[in-house]
C-alpha positions in Angstrom: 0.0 0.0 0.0 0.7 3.3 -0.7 1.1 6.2 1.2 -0.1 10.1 0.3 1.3 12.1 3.7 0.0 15.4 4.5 1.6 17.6 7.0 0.4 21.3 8.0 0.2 23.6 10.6 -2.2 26.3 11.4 -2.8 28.2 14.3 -6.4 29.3 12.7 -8.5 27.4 10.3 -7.2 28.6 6.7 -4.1 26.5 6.1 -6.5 23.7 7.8 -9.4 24.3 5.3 -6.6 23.5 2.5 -5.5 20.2 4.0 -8.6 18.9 4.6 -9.7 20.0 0.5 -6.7 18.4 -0.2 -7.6 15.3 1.3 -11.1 15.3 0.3 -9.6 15.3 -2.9 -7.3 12.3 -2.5 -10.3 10.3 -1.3 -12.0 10.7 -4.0 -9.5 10.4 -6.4 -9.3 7.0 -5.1 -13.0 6.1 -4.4 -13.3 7.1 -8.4 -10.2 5.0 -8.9 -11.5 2.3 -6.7 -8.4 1.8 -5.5 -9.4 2.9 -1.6 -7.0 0.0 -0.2 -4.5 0.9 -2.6 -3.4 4.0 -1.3 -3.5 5.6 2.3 -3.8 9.4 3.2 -2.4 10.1 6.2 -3.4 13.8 7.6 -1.3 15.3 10.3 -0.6 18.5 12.0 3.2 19.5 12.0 4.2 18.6 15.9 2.5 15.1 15.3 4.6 14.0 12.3 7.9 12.8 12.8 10.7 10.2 11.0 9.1 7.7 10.7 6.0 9.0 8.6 8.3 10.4 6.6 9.6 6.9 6.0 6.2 5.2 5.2 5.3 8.1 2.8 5.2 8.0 -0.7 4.3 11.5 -1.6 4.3 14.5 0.5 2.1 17.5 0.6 3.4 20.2 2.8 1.1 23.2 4.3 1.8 25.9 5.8 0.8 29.5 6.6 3.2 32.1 5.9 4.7 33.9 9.3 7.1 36.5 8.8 7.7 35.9 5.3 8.5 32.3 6.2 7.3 28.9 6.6 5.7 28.4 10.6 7.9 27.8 13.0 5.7 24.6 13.3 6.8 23.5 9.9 10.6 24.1 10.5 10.5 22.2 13.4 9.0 19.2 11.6 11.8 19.5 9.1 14.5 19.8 12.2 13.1 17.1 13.7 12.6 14.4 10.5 16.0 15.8 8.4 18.8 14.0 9.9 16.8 10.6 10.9 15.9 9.7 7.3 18.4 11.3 5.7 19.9 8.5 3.0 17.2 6.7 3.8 14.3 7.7 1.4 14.7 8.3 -2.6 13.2 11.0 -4.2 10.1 11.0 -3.1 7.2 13.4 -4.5 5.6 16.6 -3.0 3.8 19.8 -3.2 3.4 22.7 -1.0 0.4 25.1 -0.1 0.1 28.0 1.8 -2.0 30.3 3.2 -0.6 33.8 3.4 -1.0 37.4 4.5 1.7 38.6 1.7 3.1 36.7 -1.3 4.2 33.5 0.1 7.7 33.4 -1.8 9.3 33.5 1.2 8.0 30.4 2.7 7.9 28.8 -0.9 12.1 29.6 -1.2 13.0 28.1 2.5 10.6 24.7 1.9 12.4 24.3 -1.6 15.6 24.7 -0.1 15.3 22.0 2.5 13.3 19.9 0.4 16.1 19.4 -2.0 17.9 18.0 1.1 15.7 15.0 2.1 15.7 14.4 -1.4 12.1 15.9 -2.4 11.1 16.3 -5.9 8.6 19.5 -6.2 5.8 17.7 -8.5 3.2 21.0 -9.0 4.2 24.8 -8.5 3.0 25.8 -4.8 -0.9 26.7 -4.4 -1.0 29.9 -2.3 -4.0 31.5 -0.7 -3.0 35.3 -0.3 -5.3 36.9 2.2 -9.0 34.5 2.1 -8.9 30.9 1.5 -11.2 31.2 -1.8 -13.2 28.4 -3.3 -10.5 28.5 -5.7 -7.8 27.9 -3.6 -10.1 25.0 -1.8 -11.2 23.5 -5.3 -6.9 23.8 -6.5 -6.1 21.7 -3.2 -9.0 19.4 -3.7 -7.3 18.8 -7.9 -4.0 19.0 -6.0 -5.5 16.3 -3.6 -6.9 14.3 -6.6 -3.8 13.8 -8.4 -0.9 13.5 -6.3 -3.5 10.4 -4.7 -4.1 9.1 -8.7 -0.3 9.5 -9.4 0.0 7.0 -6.4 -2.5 4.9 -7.8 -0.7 4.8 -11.1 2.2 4.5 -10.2 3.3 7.5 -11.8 4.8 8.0 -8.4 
């Protein structure tokens, strides 16, 4: 079985709206697909994620809101905290980012990208950000974003 992780933080409810559309997407990607015991999605908040769901992922969606014209503190600790114990341990595995952000996001975007590159990630779709609301948009882009990173698993595209 496969394994779509999802790992956010939020200290409101936007950056939580997008992983749950994101989800909802998977799940139905794979309902369509009927391929439900084929692939997992595994949904967790940044302090509840650690090495070892990192090692059981196949693909990796990262969310986070943008503090400071950076990634959450949240976020960077899950990166301090996974880097080094699966480090040479995983190949290249998939992932995509979203945010939710008061200004521009590139900031976050640039410091994700940068440790990424060390786990080794591979950046699969350009980052969905939410500036200011979380539109229906942004909801129904994480829901397709959702939807294909859960039928790229499926496929084995992945």
């Amino acid at each position: 079985m496969k394994t779509l992780l999802v790992v956010y933080h939020t200290r409101g409810v936007k950056t939580a709206q997008m992983a749950q559309a994101l989800e909802r997407g998977a799940l139905a990607a794979l309902k369509e697909a009927d391929a439900e015991g084929e692939v997992r999605v595994v949904v967790k908040r940044c302090a509840d994620a650690g090495p070892g769901d990192v090692l059981d992922a196949d693909a990796i969606a990262l969310g986070t809101p943008e503090n400071f014209g950076y990634m959450s503190g949240a976020m960077k600790d899950f990166f301090d905290r996974t880097f080094y114990p699966v480090a040479g341990r995983i190949q290249s595995l998939p992932y995509a980012i979203f945010i939710s952000a008061g200004n521009d996001g590139t900031g976050a975007i640039r410091a994700i990208r940068r440790i990424a590159n060390g786990y080794p990630l591979q950046e699969v779709q350009e980052p969905i950000v939410a500036r200011g609301d979380v539109t229906a948009e942004v909801l129904a882009r994480c829901r397709d974003l959702g939807m294909t990173l859960a039928a790229g698993l499926e496929a084995g595209i992945y």
